[in-house]
C-alpha positions as CSV (number, residue, x, y, z in Angstrom):
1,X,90.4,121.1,130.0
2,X,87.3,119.6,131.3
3,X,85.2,122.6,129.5
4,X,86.6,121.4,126.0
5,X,85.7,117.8,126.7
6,X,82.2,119.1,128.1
7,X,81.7,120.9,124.8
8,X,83.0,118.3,122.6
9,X,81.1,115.3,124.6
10,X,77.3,117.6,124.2
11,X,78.8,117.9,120.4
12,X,78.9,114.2,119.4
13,X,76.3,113.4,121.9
14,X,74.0,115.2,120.6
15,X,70.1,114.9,121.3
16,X,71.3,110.8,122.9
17,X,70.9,110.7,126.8
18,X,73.3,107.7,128.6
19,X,72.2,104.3,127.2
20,X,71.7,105.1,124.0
21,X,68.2,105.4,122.9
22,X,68.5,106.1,118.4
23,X,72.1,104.2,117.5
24,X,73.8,105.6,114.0
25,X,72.9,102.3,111.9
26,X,76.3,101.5,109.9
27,X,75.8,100.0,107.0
28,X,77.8,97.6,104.5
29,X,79.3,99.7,101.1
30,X,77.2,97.6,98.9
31,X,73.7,98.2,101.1
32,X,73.2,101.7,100.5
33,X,70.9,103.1,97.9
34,X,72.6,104.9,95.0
35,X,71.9,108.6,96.8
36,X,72.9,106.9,100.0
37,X,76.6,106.6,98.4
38,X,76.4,109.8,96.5
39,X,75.2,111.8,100.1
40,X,78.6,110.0,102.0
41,X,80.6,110.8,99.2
42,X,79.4,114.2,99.1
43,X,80.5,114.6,102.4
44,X,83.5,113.7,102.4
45,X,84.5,115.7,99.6
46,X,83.0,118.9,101.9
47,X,85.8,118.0,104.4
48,X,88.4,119.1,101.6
49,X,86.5,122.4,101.2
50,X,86.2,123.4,104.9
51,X,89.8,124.9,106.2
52,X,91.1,123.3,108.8
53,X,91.1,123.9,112.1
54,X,94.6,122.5,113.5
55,X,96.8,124.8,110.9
56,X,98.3,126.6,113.9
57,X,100.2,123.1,114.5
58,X,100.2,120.9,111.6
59,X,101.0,122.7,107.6
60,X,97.0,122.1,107.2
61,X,94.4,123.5,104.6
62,X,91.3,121.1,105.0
63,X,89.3,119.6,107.5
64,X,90.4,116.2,105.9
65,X,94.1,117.5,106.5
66,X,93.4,117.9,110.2
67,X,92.3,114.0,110.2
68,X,94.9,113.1,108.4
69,X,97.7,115.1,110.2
70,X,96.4,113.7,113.4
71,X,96.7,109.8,112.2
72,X,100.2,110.4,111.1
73,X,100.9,112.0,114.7
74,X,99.6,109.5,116.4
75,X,101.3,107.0,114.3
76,X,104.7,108.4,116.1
77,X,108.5,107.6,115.1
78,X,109.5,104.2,113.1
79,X,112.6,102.2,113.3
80,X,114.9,101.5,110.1
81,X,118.1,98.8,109.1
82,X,121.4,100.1,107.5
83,X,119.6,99.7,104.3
84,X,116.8,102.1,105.0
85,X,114.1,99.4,105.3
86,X,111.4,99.7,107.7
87,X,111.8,97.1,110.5
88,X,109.5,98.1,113.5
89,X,107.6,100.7,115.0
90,X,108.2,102.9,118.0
91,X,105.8,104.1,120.6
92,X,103.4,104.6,122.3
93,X,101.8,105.3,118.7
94,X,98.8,103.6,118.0
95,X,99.5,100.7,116.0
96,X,100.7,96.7,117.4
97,X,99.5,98.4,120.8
98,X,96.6,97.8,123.5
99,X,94.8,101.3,122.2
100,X,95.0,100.3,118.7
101,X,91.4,99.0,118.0
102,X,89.9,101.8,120.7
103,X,92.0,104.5,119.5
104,X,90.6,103.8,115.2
105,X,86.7,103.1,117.1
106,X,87.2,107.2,118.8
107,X,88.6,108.4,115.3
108,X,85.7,106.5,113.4
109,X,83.0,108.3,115.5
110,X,84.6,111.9,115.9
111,X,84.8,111.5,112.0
112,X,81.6,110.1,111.2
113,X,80.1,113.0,113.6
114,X,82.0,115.9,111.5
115,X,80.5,114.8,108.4
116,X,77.2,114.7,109.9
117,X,77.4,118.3,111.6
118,X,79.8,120.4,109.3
119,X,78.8,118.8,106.1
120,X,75.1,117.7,106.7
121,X,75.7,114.3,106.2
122,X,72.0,112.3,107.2
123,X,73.7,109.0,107.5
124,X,76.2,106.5,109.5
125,X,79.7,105.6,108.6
126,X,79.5,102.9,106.0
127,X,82.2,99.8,106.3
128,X,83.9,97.9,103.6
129,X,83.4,94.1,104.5
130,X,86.4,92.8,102.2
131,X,85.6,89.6,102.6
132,X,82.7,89.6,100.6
133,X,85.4,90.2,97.5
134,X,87.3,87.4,97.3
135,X,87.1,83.8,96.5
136,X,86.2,82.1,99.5
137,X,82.9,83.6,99.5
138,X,82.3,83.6,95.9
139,X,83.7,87.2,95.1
140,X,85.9,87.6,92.1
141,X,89.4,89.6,92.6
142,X,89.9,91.7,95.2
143,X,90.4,94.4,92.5
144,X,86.8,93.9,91.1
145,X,84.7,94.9,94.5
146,X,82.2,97.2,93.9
147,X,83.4,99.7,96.1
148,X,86.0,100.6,93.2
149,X,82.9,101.9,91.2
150,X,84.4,105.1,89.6
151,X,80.7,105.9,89.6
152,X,78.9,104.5,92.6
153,X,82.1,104.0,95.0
154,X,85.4,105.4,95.5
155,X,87.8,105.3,92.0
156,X,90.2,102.2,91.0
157,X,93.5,101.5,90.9
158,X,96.5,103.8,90.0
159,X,96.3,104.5,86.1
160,X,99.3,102.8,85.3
161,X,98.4,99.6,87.0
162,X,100.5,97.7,89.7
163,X,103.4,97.4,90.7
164,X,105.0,94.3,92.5
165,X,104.9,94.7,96.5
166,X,107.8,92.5,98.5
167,X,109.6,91.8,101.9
168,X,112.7,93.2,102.3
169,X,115.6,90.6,103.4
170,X,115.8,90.6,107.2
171,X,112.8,92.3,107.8
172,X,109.0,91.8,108.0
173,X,107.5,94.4,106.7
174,X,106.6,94.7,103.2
175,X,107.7,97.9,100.6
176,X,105.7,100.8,100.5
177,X,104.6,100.8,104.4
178,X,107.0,104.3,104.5
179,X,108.1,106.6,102.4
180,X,106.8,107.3,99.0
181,X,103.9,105.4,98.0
182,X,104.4,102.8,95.2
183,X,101.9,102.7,92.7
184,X,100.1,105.9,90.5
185,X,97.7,108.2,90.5
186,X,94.3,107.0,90.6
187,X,92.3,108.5,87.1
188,X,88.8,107.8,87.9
189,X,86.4,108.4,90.6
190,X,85.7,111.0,93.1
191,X,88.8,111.4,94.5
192,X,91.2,111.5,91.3
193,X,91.9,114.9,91.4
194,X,92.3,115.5,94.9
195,X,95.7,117.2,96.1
196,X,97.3,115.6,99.3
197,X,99.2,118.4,101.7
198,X,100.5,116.5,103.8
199,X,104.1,114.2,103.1
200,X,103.7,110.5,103.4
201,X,105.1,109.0,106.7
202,X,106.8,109.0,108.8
203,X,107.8,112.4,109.6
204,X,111.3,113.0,108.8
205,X,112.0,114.0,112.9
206,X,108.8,113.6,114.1
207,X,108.2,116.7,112.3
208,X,105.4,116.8,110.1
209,X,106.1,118.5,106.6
210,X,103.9,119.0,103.5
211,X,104.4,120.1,99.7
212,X,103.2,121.8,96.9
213,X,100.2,119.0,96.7
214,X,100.5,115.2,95.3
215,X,98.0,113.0,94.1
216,X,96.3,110.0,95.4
217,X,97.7,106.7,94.7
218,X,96.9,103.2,94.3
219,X,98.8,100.2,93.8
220,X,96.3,96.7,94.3
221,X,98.0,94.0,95.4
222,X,95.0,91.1,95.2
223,X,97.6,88.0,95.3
224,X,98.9,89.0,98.7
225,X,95.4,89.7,100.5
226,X,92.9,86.8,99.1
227,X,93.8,84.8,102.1
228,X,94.3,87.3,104.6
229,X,90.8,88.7,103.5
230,X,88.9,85.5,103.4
231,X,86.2,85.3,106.4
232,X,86.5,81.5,107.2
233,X,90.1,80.8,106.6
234,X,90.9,84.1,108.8
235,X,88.2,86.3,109.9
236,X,86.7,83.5,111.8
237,X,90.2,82.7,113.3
238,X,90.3,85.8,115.2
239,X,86.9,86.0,116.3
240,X,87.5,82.9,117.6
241,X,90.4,84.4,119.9
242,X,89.2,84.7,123.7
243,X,92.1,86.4,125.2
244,X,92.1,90.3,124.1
245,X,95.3,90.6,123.8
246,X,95.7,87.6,121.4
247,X,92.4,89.0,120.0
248,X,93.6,92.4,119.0
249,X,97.4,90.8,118.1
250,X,95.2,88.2,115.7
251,X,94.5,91.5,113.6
252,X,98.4,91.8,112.4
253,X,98.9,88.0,112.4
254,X,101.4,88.7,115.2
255,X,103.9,86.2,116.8
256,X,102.0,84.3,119.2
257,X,98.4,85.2,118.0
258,X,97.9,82.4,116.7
259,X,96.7,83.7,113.4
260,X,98.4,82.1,110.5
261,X,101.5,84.9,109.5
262,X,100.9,87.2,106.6
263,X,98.8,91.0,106.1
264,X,96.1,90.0,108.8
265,X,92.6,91.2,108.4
266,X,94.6,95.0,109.3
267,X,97.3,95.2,106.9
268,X,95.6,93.3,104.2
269,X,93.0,96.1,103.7
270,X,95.3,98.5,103.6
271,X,98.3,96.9,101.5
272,X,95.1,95.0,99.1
273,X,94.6,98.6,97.9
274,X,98.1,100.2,98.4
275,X,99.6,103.2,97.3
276,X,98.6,105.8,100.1
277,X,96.7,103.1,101.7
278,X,99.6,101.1,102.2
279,X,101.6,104.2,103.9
280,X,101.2,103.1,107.9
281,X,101.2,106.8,108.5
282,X,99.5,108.3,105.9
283,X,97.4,105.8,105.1
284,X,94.2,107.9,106.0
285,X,94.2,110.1,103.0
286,X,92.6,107.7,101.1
287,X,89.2,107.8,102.0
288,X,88.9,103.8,101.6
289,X,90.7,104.1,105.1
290,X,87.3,104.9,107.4
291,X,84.9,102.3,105.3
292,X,88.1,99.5,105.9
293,X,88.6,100.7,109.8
294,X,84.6,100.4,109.9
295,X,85.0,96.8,108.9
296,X,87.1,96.1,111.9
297,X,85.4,98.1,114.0
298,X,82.6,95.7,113.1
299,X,84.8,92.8,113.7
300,X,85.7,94.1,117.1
301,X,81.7,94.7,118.3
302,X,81.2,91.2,116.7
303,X,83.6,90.0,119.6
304,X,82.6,91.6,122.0
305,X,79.2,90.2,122.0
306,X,80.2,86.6,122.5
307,X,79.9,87.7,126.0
308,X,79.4,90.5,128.6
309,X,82.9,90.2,129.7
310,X,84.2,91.6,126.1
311,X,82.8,94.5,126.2
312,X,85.4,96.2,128.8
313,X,87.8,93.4,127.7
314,X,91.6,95.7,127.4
315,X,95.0,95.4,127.8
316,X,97.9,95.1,125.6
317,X,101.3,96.8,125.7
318,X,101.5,101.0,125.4
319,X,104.7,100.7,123.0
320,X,105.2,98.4,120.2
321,X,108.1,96.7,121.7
322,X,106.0,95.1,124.2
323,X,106.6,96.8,127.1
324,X,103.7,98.9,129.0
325,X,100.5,97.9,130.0
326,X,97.6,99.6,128.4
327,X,94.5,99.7,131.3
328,X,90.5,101.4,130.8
329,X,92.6,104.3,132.2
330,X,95.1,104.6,129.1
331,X,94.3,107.6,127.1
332,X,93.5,107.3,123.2
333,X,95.9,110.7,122.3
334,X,94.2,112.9,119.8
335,X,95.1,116.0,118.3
336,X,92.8,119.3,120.2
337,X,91.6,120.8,117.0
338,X,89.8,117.1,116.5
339,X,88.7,115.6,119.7
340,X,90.2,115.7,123.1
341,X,92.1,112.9,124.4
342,X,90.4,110.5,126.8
343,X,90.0,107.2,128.6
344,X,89.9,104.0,126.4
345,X,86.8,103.1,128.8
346,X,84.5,106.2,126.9
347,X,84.2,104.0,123.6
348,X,84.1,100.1,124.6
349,X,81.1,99.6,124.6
350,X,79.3,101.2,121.2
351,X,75.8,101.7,123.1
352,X,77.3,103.6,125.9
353,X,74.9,101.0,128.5
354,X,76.8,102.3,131.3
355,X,76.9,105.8,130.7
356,X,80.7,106.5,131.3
357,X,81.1,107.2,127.3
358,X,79.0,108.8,124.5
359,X,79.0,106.2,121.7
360,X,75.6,105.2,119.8
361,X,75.8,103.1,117.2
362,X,75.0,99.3,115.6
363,X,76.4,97.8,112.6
364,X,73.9,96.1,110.6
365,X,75.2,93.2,109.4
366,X,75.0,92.2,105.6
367,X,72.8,88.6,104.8
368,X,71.8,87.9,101.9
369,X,74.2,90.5,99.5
């Protein structure tokens, strides 16, 4: 065991001693030059031409399988009423719990780091700052942001539009968070004609399955997110959290956040595009997942520089229901044909200024777009 985290830690590490002297610069979407775009794209479209390496335990074929089949792993067992909606999660997973926001930061870098040495990819994870596309801050729609270029960015919505998202009676949850994915196939883009293997979540037994191949859908849902999206009205109210817990609860709006209920700034990037995104499990198929995960990434290091005390800042329960308590011990849980698991500790602090992780990165932050 500690030879395959020796190996994987000189693998993302790469030529960058302790402290971290050349940081990845991650950019905003809309900040990259035209052949910037085109290069990420690129490479995340090689993912689905590499096989994957985790087919021995998941029903994989890609590289991007083995990310996704990892996601809806970690994701773990859900909870349901008589009626078949979805009412809760179960855990330890990775989702309402204290390794949510390290857990997605690991996954970012691991991903960001297989594009850049199995598919030559020159540049940093981009991130999708949302609120930039609604009307707070001057943005039309959600639905109009640039990042749903069919040429320059990612593909729109599904081809036969939208249809309505709501809350189930008695529950809090809205459709389309299991199961099938409401919406349609996306028709334009990069990614219109991918195949996904893998089923949507959750895994009928905690048993992942996949099919004969579907497509990639969409569903936008701009009415329910405007708000949730919006950096003053909501962004700005979690930053402005000082207890981690409350801070990383603030991202779901959570009972006793303190965040105004709805989406949050978590669930309204992924239920603002729906379909796949909207899928808790599956939800990292779409490839609008990494660039929306950036964005709170971001939103996290943002935080965390208010003061030196925020960068080790944890804690949090280890199952959904509250109970647990998640320490700079807990381990983020991968899946070994991705990255090993390890300490939450290795990836607080994104310029590794202690040397007890491997991260080196900055996001550069997006003035004057």
């Amino acid at each position: 065991m500690k030879q395959i985290i020796l190996s994987f830690l000189l693998y993302v590490i790469g030529s960058w001693a302790a402290g971290c002297g050349e940081p990845r610069v991650r950019k905003e979407w809309r900040a990259l030059s035209p052949s910037e775009k085109s290069a990420y794209i690129s490479a995340v479209n090689c993912l689905w031409t590499l096989p994957a390496k985790g087919s021995a335990v998941f029903p994989v074929e890609t590289r991007h399988d083995d990310f996704a089949a990892m996601h809806v792993n970690a994701t773990g067992p859900a909870a349901f009423n008589s009626q078949g909606d979805l009412i809760g999660l179960l855990g330890p997973g990775i989702h309402q719990v204290g390794v949510f926001l390290p857990w997605h930061r690991y996954l970012l870098w691991v991903y960001e780091t297989a594009l850049k040495e199995e598919c030559g990819y020159q540049g940093a994870q981009p991130y999708w700052d949302w609120s930039l596309d609604v009307p707070e801050n001057g943005g039309a729609q959600f639905n109009a942001s640039p990042i749903f270029d069919p040429v320059t960015g990612f593909g729109g919505n599904g081809a036969n539009g939208s249809v309505p998202v709501t809350i189930p009676p008695g529950t809090t949850f809205p459709t389309g968070l299991a199961g099938t994915p409401l919406g349609s196939c996306i028709d334009d883009g990069p990614f219109a004609n991918k195949l996904l293997v893998l089923d949507p979540g959750p895994p009928p037994d905690g048993i992942l399955t996949a099919g004969t191949g579907r497509c990639l859908k969409r569903n936008f849902q701009p009415g329910l997110v405007d708000g949730a999206l919006a950096w003053n009205a909501n962004v700005e109210l979690v930053l402005n959290l000082t207890a981690y817990v409350n801070f990383t609860r603030g991202f779901d709006a959570l009972t006793g956040s303190g965040i105004p209920s709805g989406p949050g700034i978590h669930g309204g990037g992924h239920i603002g595009v729906g379909g796949e995104m909207a899928n808790v499990w599956s939800s990292i198929n779409d490839p609008l997942f990494y660039l929306h995960h950036g964005n709170l990434d971001r939103i996290w290091a943002l935080w965390q520089k208010k003061s030196p005390e925020n960068i080790y800042a944890h804690g949090g329960p280890i199952y959904p229901n509250g109970t647990g308590v998640t320490t700079l011990d807990s381990l983020m849980y991968m899946s070994e044909f991705v990255a090993p698991s390890l300490p939450i500790r290795t990836v607080q602090d994104t310029l590794n200024r202690n040397g007890e992780g491997f991260l080196c990165y900055v996001y550069e932050e997006v003035y004057g777009l």
